[in-house]
PDB file of N, CA, C, O and CB in Angstrom:
ATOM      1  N   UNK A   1     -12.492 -11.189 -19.857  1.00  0.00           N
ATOM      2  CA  UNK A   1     -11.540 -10.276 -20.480  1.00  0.00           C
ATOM      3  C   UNK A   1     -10.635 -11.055 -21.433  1.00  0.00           C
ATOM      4  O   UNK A   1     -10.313 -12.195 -21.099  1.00  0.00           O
ATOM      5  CB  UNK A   1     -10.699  -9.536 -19.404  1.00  0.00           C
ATOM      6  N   UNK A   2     -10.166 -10.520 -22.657  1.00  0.00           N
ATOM      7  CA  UNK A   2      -9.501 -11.365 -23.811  1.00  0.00           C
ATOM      8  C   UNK A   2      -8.238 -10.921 -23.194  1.00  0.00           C
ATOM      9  O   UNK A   2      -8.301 -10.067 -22.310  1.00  0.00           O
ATOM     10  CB  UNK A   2      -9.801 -10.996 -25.593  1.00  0.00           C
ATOM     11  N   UNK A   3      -6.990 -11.444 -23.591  1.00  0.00           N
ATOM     12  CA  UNK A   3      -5.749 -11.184 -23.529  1.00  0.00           C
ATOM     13  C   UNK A   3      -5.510 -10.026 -23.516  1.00  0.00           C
ATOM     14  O   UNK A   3      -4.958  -9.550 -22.523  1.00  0.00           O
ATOM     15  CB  UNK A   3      -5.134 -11.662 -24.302  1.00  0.00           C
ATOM     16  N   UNK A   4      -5.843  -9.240 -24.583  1.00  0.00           N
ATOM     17  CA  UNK A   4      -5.120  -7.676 -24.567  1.00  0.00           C
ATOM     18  C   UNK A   4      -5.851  -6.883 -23.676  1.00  0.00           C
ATOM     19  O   UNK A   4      -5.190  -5.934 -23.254  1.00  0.00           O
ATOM     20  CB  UNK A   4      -5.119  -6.834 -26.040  1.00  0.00           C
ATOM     21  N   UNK A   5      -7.271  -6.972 -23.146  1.00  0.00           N
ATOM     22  CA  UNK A   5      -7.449  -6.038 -21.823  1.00  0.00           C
ATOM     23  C   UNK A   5      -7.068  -6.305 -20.524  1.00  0.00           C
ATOM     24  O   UNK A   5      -7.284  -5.472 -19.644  1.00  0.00           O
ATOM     25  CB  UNK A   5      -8.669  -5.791 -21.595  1.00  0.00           C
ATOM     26  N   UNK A   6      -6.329  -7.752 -20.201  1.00  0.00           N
ATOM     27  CA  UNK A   6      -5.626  -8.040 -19.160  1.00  0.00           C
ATOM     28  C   UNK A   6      -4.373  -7.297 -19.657  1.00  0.00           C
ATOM     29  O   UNK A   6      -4.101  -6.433 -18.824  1.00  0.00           O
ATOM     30  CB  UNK A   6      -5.536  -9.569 -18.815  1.00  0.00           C
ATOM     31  N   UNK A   7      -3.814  -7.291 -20.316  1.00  0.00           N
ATOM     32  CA  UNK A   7      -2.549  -6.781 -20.777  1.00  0.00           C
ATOM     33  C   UNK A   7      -2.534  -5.071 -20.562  1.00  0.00           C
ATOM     34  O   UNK A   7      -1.667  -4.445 -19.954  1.00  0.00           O
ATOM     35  CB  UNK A   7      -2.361  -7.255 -22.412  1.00  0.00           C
ATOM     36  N   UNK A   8      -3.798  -4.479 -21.267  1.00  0.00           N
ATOM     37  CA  UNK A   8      -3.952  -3.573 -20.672  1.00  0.00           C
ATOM     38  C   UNK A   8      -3.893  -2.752 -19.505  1.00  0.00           C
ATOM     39  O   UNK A   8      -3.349  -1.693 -19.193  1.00  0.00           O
ATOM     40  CB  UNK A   8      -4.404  -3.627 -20.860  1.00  0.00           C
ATOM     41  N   UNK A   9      -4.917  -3.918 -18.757  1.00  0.00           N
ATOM     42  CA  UNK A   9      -5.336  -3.271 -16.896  1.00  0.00           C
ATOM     43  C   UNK A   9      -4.088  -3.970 -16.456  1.00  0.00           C
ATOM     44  O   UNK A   9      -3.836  -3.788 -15.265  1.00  0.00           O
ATOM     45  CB  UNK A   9      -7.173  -3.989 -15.776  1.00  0.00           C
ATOM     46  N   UNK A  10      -3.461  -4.528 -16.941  1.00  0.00           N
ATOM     47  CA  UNK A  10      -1.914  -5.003 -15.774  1.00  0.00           C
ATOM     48  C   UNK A  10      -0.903  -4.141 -16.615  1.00  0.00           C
ATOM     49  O   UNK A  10       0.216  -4.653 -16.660  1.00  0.00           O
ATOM     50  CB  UNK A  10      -1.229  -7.185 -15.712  1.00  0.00           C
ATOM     51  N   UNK A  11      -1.018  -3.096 -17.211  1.00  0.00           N
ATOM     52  CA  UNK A  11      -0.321  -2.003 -17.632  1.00  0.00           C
ATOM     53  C   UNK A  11      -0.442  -1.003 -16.869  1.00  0.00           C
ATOM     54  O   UNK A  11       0.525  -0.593 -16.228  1.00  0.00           O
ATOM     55  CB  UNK A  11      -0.590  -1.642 -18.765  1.00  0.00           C
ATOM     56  N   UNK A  12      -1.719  -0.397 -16.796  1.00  0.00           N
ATOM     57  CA  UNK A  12      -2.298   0.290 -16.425  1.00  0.00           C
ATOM     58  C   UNK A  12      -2.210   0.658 -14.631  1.00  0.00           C
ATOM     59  O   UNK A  12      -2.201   1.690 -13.961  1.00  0.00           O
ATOM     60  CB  UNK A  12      -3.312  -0.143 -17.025  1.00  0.00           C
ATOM     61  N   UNK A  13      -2.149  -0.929 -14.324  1.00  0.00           N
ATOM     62  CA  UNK A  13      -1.875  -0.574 -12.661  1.00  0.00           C
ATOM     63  C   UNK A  13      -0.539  -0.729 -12.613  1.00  0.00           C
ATOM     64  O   UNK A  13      -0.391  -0.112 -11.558  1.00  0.00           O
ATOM     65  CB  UNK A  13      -2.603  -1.575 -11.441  1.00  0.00           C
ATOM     66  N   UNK A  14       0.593  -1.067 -12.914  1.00  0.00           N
ATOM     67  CA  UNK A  14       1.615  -0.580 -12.891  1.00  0.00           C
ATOM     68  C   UNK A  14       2.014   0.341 -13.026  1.00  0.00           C
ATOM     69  O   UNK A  14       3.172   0.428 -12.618  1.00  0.00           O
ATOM     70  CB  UNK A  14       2.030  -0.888 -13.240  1.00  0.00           C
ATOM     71  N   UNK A  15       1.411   1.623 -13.648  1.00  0.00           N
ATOM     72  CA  UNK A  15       1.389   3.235 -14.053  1.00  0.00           C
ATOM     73  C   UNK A  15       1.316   3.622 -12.780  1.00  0.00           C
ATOM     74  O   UNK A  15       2.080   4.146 -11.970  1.00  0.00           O
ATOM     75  CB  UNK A  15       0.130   3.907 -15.036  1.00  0.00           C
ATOM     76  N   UNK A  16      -0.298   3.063 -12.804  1.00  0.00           N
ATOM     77  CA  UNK A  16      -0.936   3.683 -11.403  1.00  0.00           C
ATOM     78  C   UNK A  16       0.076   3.183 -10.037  1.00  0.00           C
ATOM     79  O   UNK A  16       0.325   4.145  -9.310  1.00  0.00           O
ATOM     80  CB  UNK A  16      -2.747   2.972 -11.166  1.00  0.00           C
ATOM     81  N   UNK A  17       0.503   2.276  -9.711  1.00  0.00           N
ATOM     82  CA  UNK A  17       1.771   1.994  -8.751  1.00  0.00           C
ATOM     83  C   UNK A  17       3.007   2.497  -8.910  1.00  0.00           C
ATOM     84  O   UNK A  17       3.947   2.658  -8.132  1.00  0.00           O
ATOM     85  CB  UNK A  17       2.078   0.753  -8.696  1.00  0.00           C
ATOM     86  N   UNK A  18       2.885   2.663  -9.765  1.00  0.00           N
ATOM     87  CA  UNK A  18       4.774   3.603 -10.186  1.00  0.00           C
ATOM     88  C   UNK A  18       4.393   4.890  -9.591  1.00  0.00           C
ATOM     89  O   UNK A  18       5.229   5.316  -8.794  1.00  0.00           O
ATOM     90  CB  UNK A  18       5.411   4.003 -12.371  1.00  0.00           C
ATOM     91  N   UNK A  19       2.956   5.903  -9.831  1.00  0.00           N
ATOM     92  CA  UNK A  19       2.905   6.843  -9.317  1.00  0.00           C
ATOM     93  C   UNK A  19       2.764   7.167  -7.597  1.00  0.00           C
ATOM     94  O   UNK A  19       2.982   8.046  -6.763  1.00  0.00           O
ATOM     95  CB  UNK A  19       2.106   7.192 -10.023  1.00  0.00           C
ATOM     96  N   UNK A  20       2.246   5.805  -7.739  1.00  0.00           N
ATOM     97  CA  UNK A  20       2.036   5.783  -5.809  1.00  0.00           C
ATOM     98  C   UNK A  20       3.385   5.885  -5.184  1.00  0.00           C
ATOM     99  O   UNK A  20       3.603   6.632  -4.230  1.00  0.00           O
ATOM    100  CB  UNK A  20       1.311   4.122  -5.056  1.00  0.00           C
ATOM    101  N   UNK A  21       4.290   5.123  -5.736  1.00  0.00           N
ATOM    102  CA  UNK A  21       5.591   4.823  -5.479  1.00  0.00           C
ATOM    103  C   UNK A  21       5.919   6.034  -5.159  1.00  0.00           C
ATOM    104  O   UNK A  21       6.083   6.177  -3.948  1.00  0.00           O
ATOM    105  CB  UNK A  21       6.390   4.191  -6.480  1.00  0.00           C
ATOM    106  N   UNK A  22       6.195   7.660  -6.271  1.00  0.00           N
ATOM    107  CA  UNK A  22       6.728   8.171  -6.539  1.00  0.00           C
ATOM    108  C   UNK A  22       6.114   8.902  -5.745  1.00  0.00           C
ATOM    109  O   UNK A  22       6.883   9.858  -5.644  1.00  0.00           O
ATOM    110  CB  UNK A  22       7.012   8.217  -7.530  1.00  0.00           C
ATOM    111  N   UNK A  23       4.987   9.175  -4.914  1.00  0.00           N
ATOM    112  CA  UNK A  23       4.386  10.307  -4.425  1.00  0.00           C
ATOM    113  C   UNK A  23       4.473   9.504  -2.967  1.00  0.00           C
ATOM    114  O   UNK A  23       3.796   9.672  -1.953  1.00  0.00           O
ATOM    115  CB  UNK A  23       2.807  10.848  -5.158  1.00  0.00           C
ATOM    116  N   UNK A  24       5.391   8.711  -3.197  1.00  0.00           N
ATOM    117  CA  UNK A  24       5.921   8.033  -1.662  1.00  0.00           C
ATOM    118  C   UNK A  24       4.240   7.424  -0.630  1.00  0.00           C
ATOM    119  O   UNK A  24       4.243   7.384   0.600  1.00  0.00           O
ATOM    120  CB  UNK A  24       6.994   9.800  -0.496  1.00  0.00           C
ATOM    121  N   UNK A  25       2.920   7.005  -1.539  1.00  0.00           N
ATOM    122  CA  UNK A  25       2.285   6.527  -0.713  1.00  0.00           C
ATOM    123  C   UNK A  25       2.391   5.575   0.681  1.00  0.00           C
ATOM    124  O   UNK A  25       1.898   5.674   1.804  1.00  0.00           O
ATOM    125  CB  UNK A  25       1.796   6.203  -1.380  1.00  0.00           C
ATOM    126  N   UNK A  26       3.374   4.510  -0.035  1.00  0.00           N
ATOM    127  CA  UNK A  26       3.733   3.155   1.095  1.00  0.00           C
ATOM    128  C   UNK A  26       2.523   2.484   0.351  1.00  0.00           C
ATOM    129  O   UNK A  26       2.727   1.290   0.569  1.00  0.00           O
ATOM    130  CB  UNK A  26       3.562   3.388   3.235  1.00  0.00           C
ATOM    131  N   UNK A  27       1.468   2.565  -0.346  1.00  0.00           N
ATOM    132  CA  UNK A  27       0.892   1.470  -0.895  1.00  0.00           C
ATOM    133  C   UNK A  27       1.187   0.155  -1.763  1.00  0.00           C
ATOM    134  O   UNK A  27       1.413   0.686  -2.851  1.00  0.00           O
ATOM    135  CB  UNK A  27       0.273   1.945  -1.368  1.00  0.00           C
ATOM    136  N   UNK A  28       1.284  -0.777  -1.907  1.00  0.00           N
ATOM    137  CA  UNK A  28       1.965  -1.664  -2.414  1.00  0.00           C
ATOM    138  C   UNK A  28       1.314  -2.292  -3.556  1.00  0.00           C
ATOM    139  O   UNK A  28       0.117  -2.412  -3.295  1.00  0.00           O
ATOM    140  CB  UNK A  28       2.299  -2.474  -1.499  1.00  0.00           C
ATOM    141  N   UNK A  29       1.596  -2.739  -4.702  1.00  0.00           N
ATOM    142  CA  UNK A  29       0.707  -2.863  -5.928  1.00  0.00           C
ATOM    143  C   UNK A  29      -0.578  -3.797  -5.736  1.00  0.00           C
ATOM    144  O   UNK A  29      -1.564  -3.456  -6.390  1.00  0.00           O
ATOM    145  CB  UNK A  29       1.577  -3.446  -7.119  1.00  0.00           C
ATOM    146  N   UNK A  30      -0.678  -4.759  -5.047  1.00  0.00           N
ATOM    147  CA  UNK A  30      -2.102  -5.348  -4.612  1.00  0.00           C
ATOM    148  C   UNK A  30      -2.655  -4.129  -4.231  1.00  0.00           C
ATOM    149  O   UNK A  30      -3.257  -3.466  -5.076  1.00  0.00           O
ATOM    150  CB  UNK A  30      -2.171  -6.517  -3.368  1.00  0.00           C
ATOM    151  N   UNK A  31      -2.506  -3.615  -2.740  1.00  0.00           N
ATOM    152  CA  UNK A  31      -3.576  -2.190  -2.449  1.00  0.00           C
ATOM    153  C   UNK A  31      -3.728  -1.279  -2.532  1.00  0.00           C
ATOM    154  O   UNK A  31      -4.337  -0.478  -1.822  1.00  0.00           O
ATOM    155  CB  UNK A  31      -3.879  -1.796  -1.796  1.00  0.00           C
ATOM    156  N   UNK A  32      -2.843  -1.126  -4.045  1.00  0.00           N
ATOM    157  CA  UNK A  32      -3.232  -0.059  -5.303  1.00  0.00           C
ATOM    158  C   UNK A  32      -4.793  -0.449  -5.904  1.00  0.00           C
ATOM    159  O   UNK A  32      -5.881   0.120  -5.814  1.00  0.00           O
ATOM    160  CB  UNK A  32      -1.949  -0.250  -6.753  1.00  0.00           C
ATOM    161  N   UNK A  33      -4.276  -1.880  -6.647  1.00  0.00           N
ATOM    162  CA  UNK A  33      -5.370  -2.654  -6.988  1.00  0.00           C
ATOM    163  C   UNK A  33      -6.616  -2.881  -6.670  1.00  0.00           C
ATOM    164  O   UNK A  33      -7.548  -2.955  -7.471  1.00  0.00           O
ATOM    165  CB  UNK A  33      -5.130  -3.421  -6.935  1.00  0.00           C
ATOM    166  N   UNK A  34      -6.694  -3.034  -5.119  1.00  0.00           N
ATOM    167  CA  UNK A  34      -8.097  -3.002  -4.154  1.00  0.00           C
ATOM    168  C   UNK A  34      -8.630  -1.709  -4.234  1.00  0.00           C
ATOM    169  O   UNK A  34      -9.836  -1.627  -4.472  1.00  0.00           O
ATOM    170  CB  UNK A  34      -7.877  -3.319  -2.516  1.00  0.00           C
ATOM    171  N   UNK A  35      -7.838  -0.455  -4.051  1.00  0.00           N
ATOM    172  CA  UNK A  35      -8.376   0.853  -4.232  1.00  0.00           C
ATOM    173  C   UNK A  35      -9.287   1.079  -5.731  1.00  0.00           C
ATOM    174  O   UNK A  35     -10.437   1.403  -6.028  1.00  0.00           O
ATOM    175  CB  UNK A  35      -7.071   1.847  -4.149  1.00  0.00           C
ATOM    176  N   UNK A  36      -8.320   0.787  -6.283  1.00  0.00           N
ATOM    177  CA  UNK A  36      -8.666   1.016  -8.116  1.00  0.00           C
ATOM    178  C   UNK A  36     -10.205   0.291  -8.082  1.00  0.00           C
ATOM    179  O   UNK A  36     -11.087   0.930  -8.656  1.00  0.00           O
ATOM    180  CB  UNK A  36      -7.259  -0.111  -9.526  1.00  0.00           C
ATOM    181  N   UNK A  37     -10.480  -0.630  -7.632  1.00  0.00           N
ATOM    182  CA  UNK A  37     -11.080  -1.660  -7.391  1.00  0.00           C
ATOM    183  C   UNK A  37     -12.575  -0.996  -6.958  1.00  0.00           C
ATOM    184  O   UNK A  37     -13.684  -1.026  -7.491  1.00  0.00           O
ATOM    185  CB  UNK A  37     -10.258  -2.546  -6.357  1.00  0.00           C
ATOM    186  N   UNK A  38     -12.189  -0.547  -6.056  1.00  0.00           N
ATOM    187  CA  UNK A  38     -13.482   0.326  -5.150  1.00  0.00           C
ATOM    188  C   UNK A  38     -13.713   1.582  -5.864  1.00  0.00           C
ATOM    189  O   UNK A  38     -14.791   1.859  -6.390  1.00  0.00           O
ATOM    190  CB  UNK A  38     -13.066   0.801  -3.421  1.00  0.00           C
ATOM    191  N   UNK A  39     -12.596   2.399  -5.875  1.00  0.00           N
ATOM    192  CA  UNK A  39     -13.668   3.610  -6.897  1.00  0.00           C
ATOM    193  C   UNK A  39     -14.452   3.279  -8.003  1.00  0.00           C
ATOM    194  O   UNK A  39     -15.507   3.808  -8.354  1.00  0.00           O
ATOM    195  CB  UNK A  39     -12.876   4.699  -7.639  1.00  0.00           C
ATOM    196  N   UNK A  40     -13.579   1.956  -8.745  1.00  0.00           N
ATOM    197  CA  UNK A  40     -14.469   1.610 -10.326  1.00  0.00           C
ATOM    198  C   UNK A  40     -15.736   0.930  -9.885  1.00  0.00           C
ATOM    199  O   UNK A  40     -16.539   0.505 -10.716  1.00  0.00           O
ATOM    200  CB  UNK A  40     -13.575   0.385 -11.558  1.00  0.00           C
ATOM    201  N   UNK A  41     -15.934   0.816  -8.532  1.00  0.00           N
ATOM    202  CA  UNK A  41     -17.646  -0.006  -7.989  1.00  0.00           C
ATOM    203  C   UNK A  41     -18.177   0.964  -6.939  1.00  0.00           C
ATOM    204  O   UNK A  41     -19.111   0.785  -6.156  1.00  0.00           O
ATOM    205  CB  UNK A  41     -17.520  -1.878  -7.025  1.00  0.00           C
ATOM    206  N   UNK A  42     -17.271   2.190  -7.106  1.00  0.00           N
ATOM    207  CA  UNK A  42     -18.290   3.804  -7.204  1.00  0.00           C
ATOM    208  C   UNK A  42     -18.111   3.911  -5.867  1.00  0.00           C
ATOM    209  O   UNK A  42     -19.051   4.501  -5.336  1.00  0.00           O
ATOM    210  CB  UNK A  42     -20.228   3.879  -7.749  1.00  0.00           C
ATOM    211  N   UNK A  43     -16.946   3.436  -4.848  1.00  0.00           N
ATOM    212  CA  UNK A  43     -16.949   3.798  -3.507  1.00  0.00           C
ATOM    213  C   UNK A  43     -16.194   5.714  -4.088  1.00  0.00           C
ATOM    214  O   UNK A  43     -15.608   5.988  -5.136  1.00  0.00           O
ATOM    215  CB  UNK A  43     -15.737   2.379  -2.268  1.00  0.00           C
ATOM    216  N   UNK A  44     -16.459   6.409  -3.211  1.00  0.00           N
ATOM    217  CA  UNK A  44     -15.976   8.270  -3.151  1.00  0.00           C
ATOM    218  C   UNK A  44     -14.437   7.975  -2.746  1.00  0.00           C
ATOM    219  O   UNK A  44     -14.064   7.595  -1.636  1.00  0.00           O
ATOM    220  CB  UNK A  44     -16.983   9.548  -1.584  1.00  0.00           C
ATOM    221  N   UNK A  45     -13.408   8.291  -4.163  1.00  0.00           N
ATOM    222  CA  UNK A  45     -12.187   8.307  -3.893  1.00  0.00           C
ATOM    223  C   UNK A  45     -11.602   9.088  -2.740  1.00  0.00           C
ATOM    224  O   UNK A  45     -10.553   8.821  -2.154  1.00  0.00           O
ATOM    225  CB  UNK A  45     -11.699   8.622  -4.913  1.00  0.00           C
ATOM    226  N   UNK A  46     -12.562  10.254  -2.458  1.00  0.00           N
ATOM    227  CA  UNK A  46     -12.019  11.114  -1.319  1.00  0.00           C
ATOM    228  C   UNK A  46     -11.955  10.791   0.423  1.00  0.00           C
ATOM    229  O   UNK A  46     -11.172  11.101   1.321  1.00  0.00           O
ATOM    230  CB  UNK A  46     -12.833  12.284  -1.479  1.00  0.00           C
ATOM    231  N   UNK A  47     -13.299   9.955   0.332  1.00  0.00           N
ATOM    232  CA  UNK A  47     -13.549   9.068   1.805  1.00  0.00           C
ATOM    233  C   UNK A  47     -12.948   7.743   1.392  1.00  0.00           C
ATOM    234  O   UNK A  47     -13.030   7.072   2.421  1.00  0.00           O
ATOM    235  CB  UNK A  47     -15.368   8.826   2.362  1.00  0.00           C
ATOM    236  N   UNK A  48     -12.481   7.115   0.609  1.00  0.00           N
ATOM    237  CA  UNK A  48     -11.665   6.406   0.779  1.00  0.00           C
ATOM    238  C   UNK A  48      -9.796   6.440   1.137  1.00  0.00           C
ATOM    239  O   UNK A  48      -9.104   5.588   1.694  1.00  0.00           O
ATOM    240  CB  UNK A  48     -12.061   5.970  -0.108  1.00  0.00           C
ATOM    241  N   UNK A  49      -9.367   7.962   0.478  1.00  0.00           N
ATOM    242  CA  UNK A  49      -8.259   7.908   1.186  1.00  0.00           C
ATOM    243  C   UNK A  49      -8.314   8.207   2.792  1.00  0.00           C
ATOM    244  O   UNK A  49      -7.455   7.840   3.593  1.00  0.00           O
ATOM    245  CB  UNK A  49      -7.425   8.775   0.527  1.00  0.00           C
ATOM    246  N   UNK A  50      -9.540   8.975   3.116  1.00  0.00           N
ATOM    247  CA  UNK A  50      -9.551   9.463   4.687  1.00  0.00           C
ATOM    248  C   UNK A  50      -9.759   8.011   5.240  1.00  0.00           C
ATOM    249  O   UNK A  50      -9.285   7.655   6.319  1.00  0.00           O
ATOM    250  CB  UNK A  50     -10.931  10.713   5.212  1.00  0.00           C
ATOM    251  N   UNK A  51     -10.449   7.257   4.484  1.00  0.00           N
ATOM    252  CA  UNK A  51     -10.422   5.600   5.660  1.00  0.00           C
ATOM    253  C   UNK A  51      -9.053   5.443   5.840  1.00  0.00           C
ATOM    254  O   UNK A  51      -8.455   5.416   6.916  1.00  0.00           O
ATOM    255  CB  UNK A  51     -11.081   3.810   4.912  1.00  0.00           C
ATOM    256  N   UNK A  52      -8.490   5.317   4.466  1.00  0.00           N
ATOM    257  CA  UNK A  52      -7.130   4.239   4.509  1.00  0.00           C
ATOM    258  C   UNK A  52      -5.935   5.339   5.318  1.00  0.00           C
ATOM    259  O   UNK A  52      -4.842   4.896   5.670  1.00  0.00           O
ATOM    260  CB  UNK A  52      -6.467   3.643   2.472  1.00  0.00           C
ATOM    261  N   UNK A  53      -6.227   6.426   5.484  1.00  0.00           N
ATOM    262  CA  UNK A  53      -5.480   7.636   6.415  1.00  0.00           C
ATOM    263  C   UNK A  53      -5.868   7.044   8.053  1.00  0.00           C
ATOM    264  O   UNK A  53      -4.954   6.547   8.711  1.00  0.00           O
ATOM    265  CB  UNK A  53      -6.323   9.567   6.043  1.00  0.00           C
ATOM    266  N   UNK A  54      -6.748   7.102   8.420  1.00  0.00           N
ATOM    267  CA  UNK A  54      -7.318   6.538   9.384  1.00  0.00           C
ATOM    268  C   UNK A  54      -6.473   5.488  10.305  1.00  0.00           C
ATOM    269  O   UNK A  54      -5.736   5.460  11.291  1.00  0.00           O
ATOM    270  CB  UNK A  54      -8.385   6.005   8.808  1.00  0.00           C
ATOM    271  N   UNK A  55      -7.372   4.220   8.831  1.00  0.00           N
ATOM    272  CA  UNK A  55      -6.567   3.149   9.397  1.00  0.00           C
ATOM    273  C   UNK A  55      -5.367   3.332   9.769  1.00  0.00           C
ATOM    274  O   UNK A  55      -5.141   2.824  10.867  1.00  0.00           O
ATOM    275  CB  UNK A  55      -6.467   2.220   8.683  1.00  0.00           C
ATOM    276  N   UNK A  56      -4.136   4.073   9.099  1.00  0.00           N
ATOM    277  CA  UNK A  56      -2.770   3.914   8.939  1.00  0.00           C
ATOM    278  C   UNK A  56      -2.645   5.059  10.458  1.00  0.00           C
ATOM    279  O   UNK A  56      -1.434   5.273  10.508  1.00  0.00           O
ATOM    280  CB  UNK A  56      -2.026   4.424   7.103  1.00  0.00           C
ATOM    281  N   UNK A  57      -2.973   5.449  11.047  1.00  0.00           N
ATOM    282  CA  UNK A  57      -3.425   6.406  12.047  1.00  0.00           C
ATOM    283  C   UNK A  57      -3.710   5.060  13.217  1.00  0.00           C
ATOM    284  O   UNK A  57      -2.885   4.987  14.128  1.00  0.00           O
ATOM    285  CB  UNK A  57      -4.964   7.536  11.470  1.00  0.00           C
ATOM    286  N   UNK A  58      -4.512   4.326  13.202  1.00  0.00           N
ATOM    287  CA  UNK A  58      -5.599   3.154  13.968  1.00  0.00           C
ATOM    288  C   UNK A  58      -4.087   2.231  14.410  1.00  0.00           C
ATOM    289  O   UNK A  58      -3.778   1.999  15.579  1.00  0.00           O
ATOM    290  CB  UNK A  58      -7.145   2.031  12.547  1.00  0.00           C
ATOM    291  N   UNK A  59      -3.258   1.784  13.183  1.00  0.00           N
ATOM    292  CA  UNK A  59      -2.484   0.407  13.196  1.00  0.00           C
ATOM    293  C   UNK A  59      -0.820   1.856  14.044  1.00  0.00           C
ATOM    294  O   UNK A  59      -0.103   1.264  14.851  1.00  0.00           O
ATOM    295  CB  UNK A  59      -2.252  -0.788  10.757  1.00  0.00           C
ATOM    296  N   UNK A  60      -0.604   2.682  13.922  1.00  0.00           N
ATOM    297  CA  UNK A  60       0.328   3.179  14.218  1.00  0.00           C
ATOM    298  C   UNK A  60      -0.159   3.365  16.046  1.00  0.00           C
ATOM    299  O   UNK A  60       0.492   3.067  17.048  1.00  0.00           O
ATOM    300  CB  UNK A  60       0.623   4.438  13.156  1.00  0.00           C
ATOM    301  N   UNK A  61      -1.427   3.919  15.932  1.00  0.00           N
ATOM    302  CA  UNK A  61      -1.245   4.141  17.713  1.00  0.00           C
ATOM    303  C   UNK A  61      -1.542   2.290  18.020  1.00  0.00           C
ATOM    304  O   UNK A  61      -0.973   1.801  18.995  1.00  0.00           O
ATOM    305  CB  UNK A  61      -2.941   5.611  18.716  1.00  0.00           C
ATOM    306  N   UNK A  62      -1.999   1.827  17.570  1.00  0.00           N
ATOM    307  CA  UNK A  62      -1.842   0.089  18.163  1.00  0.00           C
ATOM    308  C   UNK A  62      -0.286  -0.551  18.064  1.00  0.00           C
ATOM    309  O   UNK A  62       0.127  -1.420  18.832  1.00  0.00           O
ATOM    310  CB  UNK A  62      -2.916  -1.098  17.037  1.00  0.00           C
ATOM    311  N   UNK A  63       0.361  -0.057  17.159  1.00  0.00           N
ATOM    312  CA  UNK A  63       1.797  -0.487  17.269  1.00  0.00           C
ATOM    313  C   UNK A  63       2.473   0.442  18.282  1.00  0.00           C
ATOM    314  O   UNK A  63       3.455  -0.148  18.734  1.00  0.00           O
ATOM    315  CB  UNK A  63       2.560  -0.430  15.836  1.00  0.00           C
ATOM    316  N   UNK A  64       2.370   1.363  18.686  1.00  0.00           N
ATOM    317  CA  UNK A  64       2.633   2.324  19.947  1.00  0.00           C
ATOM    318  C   UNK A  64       2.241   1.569  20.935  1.00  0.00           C
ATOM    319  O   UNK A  64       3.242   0.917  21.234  1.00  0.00           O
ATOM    320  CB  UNK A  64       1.887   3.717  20.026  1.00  0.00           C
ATOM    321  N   UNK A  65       1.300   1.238  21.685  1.00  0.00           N
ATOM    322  CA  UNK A  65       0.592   0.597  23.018  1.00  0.00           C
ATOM    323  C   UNK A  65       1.394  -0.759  22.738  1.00  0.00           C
ATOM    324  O   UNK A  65       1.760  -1.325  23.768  1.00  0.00           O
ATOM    325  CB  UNK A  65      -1.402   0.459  23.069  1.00  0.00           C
ATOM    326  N   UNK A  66       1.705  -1.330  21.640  1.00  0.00           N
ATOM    327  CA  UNK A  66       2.415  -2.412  21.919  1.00  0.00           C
ATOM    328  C   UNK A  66       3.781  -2.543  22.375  1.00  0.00           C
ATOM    329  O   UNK A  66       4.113  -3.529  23.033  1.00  0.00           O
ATOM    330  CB  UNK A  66       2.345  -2.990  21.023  1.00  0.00           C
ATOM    331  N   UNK A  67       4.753  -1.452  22.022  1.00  0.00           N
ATOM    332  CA  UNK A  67       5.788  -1.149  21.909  1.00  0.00           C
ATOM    333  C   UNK A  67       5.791   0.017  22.266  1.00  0.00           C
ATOM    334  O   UNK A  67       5.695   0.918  21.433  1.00  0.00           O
ATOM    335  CB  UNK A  67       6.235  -1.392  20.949  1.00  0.00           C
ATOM    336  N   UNK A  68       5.910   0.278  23.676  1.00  0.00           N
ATOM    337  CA  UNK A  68       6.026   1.513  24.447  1.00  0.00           C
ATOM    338  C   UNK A  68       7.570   2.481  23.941  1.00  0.00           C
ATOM    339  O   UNK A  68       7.717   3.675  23.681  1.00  0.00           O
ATOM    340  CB  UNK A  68       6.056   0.964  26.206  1.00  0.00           C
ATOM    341  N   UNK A  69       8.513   1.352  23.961  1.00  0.00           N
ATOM    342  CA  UNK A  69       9.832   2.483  23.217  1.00  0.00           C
ATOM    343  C   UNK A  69       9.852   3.249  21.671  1.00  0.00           C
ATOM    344  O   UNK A  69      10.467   4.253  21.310  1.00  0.00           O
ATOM    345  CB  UNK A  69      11.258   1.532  23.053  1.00  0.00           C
ATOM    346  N   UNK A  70       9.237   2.655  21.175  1.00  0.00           N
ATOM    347  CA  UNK A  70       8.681   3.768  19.746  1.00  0.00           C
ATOM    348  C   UNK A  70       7.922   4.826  20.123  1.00  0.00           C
ATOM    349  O   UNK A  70       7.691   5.577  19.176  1.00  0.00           O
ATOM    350  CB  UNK A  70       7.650   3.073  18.580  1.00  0.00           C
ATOM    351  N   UNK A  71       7.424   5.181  21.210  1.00  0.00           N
ATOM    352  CA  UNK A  71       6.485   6.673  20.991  1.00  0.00           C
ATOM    353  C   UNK A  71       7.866   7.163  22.203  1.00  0.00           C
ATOM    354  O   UNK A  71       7.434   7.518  23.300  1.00  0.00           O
ATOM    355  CB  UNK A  71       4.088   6.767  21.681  1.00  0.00           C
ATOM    356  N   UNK A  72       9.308   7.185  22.050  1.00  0.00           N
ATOM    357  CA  UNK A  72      10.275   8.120  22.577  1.00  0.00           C
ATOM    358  C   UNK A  72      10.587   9.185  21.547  1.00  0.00           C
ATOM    359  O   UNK A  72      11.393  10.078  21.808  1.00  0.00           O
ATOM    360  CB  UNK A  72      11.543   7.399  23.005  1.00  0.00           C
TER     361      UNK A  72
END
């Protein structure tokens, strides 16, 4: 990539992270990036948010069993 399409795609995902921001994902601009990443190598944007729903589902009841006073 020459200068101005890095300049570009590091424009571009800052858009795309400002909107995550704003639609209150909790995604953070790297795993904006990894996402962006996978649809453009043709993973299904739609089963990919149900993974990353999942997971965030997976790591919340594992932080529960660890910490019995958070599920009061």
């Amino acid at each position: 990539m020459d200068q101005i399409s890095v300049a570009q795609a590091n424009a571009a995902l800052d858009i795309v992270h400002e909107i995550a921001t704003l639609l209150d994902t909790g995604l953070d601009k790297e795993e904006v990036a990894i996402l962006i990443a996978l649809v453009e190598n043709g993973v299904n944007p739609e089963a990919l948010a149900e993974v990353v729903k999942e997971l965030r589902r997976e790591a919340a009841a594992l932080k529960a069993a660890e910490d019995p006073s958070t599920s009061l």
